[in-house]
N, C-alpha and C positions, 0 to 999 in steps of 0.2 A: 235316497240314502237308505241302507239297510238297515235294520236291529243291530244289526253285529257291529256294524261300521257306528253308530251313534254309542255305542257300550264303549268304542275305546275315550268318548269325553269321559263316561261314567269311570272308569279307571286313570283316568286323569287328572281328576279332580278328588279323589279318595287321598291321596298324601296329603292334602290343601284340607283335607277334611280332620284328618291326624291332627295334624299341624295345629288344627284348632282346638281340637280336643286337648294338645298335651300344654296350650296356654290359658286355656278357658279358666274364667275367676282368677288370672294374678295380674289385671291389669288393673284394678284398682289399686293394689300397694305399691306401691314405691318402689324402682328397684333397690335402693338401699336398704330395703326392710324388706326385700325377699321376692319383688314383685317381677313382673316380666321385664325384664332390660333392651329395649331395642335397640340401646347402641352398640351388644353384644351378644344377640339373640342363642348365637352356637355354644358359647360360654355358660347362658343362664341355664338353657337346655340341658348341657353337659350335667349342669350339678344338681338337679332333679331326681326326684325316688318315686315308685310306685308309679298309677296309671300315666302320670306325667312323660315319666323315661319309657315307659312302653308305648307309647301314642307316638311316640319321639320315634323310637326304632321301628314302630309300621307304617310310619312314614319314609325312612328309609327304602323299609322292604317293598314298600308302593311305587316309589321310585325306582327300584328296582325291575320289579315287576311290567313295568309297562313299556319298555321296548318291545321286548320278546312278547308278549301280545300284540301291541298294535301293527309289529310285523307278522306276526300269525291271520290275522284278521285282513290286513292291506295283501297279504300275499294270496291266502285264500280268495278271497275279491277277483283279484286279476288274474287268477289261473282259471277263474271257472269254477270255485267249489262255494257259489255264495249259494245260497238257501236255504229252507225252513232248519235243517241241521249245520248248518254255520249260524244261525241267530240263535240257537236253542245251546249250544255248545257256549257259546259266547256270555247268554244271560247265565248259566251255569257257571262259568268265570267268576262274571261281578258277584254272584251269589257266593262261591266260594270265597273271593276278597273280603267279601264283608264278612262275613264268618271266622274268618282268617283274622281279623283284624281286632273284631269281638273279644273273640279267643284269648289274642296277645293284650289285650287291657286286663282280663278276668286271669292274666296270670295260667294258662291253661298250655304249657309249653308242649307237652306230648301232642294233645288234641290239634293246637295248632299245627303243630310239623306234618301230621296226617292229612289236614287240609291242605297244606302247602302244597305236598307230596298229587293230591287229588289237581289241587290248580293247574298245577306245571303240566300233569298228564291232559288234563281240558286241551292246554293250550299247546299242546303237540299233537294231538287230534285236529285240534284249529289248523294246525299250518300241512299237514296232511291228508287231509278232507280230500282234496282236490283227488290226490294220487287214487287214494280208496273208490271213488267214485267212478274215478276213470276203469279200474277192471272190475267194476262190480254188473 
């Protein structure tokens, strides 16, 4: 298994990672007193403010996020463009996610969108690697 190929767990387990940060410390109160509810997890989620609802929504965008990777990385692979610059491109991803993710807790919305912006192009590199290669 390559670097590249093992980064798409690493991107697959970052929403799971959100997820935990946007409930972390409310499961000791009660849901009736404001605590985590797990018999309506999306609900309790919903009416959250600050890093809470942001961990929430980079969880989303994690979810998001990792099709169009782990097809950029699965498609890369099988065309022929896996190597040192498909693992290097790939940890630049996860680097960028978590950055990205940082970002949307610390409220940094510009900063973030730049990151995004840089992600998205990583991972169009990623899924054209192969092409590039092939007339270089």
């Amino acid at each position: 298994m390559t670097f590249a190929l093992f980064t798409i767990f690493l991107i697959a387990i970052m929403p799971i990672a959100c997820a935990g940060i946007a409930k972390a410390g409310s499961f000791k109160t009660h849901p009736r007193d404001g605590g985590y509810d797990n018999r309506n997890p999306r609900d309790w989620l919903a009416k959250q403010e600050g890093y809470r609802k942001w961990a929430n929504a980079a969880q989303a965008n994690c979810w998001e996020a990792l099709p169009f990777f782990a097809a950029a990385v699965i498609v890369n692979h099988v065309t022929g463009g896996a190597g040192i610059t498909s693992n290097l491109l790939a940890a630049a991803f996860v680097l960028l996610r978590v950055l990205y993710v940082w970002l949307y807790l610390k409220g940094k919305q510009a900063t973030r969108s730049m990151v995004w912006v840089a992600g998205f192009a990583v991972n169009v590199a990623i899924f054209f690697l192969p092409i590039v290669f092939q007339y270089l």
